[in-house]
N, C-alpha and C positions, 0 to 999 in steps of 0.2 A: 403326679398331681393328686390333689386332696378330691374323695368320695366325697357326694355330694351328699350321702349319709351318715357322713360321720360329721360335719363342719360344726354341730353343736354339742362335741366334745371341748369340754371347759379347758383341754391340754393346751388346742393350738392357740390359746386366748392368754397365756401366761406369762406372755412377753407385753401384751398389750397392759395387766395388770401392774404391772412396776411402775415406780416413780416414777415420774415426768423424765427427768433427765436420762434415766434407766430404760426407759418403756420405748415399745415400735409400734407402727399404726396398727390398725386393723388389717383381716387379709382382704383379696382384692374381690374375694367372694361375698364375703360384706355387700359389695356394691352390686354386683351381677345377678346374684342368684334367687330364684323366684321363694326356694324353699327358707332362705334366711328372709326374705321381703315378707312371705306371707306370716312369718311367726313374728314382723316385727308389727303390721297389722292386727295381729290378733293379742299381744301382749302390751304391746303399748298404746297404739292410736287408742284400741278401742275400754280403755282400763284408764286412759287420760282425761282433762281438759282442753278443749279443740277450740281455739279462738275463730270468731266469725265473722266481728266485724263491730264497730260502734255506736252505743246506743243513740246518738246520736245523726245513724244516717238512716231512721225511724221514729221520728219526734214526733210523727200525728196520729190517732185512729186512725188505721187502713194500712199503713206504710209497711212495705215489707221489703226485705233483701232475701234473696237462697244463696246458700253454700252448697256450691253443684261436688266440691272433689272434696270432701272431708270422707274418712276411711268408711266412718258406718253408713254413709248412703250420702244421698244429698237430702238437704234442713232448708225448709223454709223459716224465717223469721217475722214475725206479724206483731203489729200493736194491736190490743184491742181496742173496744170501742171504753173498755175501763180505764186505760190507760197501761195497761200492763202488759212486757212484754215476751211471748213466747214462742217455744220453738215445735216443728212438728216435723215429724217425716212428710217428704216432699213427695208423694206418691196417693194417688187417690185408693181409695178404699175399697171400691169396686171391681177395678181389673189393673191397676197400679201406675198410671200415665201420672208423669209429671205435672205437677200443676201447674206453678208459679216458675219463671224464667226470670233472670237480672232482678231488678227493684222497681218499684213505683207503690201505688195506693191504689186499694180495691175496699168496694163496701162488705165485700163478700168472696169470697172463693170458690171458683167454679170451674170445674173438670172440664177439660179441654174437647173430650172423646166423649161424653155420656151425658155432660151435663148436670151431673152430681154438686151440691149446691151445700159449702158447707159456711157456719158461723164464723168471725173472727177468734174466736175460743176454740175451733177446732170441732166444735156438734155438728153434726149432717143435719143441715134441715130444709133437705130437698131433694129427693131423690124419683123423679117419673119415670115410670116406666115400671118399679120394682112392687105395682100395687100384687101380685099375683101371687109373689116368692114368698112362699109360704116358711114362715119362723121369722119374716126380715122383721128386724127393729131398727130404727132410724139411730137409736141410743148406745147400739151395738157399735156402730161402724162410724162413730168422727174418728179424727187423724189422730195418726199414732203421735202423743208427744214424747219429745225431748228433753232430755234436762236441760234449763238454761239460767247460768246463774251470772252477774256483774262485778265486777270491777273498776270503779275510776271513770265508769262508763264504757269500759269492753266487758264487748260480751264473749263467753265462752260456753259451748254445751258439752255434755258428758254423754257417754250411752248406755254407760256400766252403773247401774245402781250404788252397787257398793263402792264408787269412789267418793273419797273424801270430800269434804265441801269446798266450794272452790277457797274461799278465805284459809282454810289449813291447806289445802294446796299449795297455795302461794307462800306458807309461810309469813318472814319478815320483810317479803317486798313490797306489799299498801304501806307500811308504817317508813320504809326508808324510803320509799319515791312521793309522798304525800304529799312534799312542797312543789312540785310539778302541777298541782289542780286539774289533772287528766279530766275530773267531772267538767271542767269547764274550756274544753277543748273541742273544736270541730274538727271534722273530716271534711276534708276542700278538695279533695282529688283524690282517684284509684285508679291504679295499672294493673296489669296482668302479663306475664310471659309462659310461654313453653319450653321446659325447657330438657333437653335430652341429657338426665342425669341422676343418677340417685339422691332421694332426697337430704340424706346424710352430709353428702359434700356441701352442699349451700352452707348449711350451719355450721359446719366445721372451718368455714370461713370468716368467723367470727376470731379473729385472731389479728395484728400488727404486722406479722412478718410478711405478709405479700403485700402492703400497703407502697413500701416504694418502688416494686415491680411493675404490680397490675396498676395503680392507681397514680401512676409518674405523671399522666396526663389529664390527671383531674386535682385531688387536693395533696397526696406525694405520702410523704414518711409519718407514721402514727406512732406515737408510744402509748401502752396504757398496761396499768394494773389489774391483776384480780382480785375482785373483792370476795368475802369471807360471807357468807348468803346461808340463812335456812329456810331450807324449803324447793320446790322443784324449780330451781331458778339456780344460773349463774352469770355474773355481770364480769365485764373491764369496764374500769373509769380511766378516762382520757381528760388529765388536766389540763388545762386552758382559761382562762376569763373570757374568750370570745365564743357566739356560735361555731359549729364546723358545719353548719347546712347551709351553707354558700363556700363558692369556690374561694380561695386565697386571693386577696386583692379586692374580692367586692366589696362595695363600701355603703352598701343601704341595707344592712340588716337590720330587721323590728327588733322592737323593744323587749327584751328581757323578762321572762316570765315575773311576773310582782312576788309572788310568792315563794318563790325560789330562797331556800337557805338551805346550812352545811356543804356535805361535799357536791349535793347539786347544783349550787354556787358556782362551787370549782371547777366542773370540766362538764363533761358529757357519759353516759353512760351505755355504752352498748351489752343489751342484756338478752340473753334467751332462756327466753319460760317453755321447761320444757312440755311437751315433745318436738313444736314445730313452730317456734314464734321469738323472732328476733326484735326487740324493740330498743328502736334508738334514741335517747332523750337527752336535748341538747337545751342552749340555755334561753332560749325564744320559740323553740317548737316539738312538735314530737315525730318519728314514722316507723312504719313497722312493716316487716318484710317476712312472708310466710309461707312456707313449700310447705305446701300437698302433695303424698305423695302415690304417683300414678301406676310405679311396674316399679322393677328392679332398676330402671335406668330412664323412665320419664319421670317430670314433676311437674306441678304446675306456683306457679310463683306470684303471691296477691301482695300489693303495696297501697299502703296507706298513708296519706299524708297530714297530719294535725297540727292546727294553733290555737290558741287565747281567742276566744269570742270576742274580747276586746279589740284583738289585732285584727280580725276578721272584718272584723266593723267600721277599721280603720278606711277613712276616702281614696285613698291609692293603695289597699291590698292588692287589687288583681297586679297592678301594674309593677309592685314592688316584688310580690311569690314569685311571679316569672325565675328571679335570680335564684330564687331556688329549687323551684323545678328545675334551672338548667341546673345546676348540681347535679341532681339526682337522676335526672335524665340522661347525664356522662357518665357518672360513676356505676350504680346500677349494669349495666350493661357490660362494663369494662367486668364485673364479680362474675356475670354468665358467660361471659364469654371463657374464662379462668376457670369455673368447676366442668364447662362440659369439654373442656382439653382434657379434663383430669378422669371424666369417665370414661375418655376414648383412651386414654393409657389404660386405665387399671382393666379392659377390658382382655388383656394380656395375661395367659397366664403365666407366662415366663417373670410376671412383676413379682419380687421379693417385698419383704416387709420394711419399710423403711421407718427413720429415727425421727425425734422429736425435739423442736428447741428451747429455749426458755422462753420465746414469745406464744407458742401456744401451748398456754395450759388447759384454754377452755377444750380445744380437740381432745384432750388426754380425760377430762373430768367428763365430758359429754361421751366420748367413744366406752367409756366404760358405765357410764348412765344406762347406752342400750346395751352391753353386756349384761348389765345386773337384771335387766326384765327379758332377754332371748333367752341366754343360757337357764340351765337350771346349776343349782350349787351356789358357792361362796359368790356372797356380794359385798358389794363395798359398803362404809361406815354410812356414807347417808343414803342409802336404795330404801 
């Protein structure tokens, strides 16, 4: 059996390094092990862009959402009363109590345990009790912010200074997904699961070939391409002229994105912006499926569901989404159930390294994405 001291020897990773056709998974320690989990916390989440959540489920002065499992801590999210929106460390300044729980609207923010009373910009301006503490400035101690920058109308925040800005992050995916009009998309529903599994397997699930296994009982067999992408993103396009966010057979799907041209036209796009963010965009709506990642073998899993403010607006939305909630309400489930069998295999160390086929490329390009930021040494052409 392999030292737990040595796993970030770039040797045993040199099978993973070859071609697609040529190449074997990762090992199974990958998935298990706290000393590979904590170096993938400390190189990646926190050196990333960590999506949150959309700007759009914060449209007024006061509105706020937290992100409780993102790696650097948990982030509250707030509008001010300017209109602008920011992110802060979710912990009070005084003796560190969470402040804000779920979403809603507050005039103000106010410490749970103490009573510490801060602005919607994040200045303390209220603090009884502390007239005594000799040196206290109220200027010293607002909330720690976050970087929080937009896309499309998601939002992502950093924790790492020196990363890049989120628009060179992403590369050429605003300019190829643009006719999609994301700025003009709601969020009409969110879920959450738990789920007993390393964060890795979710997204490595981004792939065809389990589609007529796992998925026989919801929409069945997928073909799809890889597209050619710069920047920390890689996508499959799945041709089709129909939505795929209703099951097979259903016959009240909404209308067609207006916007939509090229090959977003053509099919649907299943894309993950790396480190932790799967977004699916299809030809009348959009959703996005994102692990958090909790230990070496929990996650936590936030889904979002998006349409056209037009289609929203539409007299029989509620009655017609149903059909596609059930979708997702089937399939979903059927994908957790499929990676946490797979963390109880690899939980084995007698598991060898296994092969790869021409349906997943994205596992092969993504498994060596988090090689390029764990290991140290030779990285690949786009790291």
């Amino acid at each position: 059996m392999t030292r737990v001291g040595d796993i970030f020897d770039p040797v045993h990773y040199a099978k993973v390094r070859r071609p697609l056709l040529e190449a074997e998974t990762l090992p199974h320690w990958c998935y298990t092990s706290q000393d590979f989990f904590d170096r993938e916390i400390a190189r990646i989440f926190l050196r990333s862009w960590n999506f949150v959540g959309r700007a759009d489920e914060v449209p007024n002065p006061g509105d706020y959402l937290t992100a409780d499992d993102l790696a650097g801590g948990p982030v509250l999210v707030v509008r001010g009363k300017d209109n602008e929106v920011r992110a802060f460390a979710n912990s009070c300044r005084h003796r560190g109590a969470r402040l804000l729980k779920g979403a809603g609207n507050c005039r103000r923010i106010v410490c749970p345990y103490h009573s510490w009373i801060y602005a919607l910009d994040g200045a303390l301006i209220g603090s009884s009790g502390m007239e005594d503490t000799i040196g206290f400035e109220r200027a010293d101690y607002g909330l720690v912010p976050v970087r929080l920058e937009t896309w499309g109308g998601f939002m992502f925040v950093a924790f790492d200074p020196s990363c890049p800005s989120l628009m060179e992050y992403l590369g050429d995916l605003p300019q190829q997904f643009a006719s999609y009009s994301f700025d003009d998309m709601l969020c009409t529903r969110r879920k959450e699961y738990d789920l007993a599994c390393n964060w890795k397997l979710y997204l490595e699930n981004i792939e065809v070939y389990h589609t007529t296994t796992i998925h026989r009982g919801s929409f069945g067999t997928q073909r799809a391409d890889l597209e050619t992408t710069r920047g920390q993103w890689d996508a499959l396009h799945m041709p089709g002229d129909e939505t795929c966010a209703v099951l097979p057979g259903e016959t009240t799907p909404f209308p067609q994105i207006a916007t939509l041209r090229g090959k977003p036209k053509k099919g649907t796009y299943f894309t993950l912006i790396y480190p932790n963010a799967l977004f699916s965009s299809t030809h009348d709506c959009f959703w996005w499926t994102v692990i958090y990642p909790k230990g070496p073998e929990r996650s936590r899993l936030s889904l979002g569901f998006c349409f056209p403010k037009r289609t929203v607006a539409l007299p029989n939305f509620n009655e017609i989404v149903q059909t596609y909630y059930r979708r997702w309400d089937l399939s979903i489930p059927e994908d957790d159930v499929a990676v946490q069998a797979q963390q109880e295999g690899l939980r084995s160390p007698l598991r060898g390294p296994g092969r790869l086929s021409s349906m997943e490329p994205v596992v092969h390009v993504f498994d060596n994405w988090v090689l390029d930021r764990v290991l140290d040494g030779r990285a690949t052409a786009r790291a």
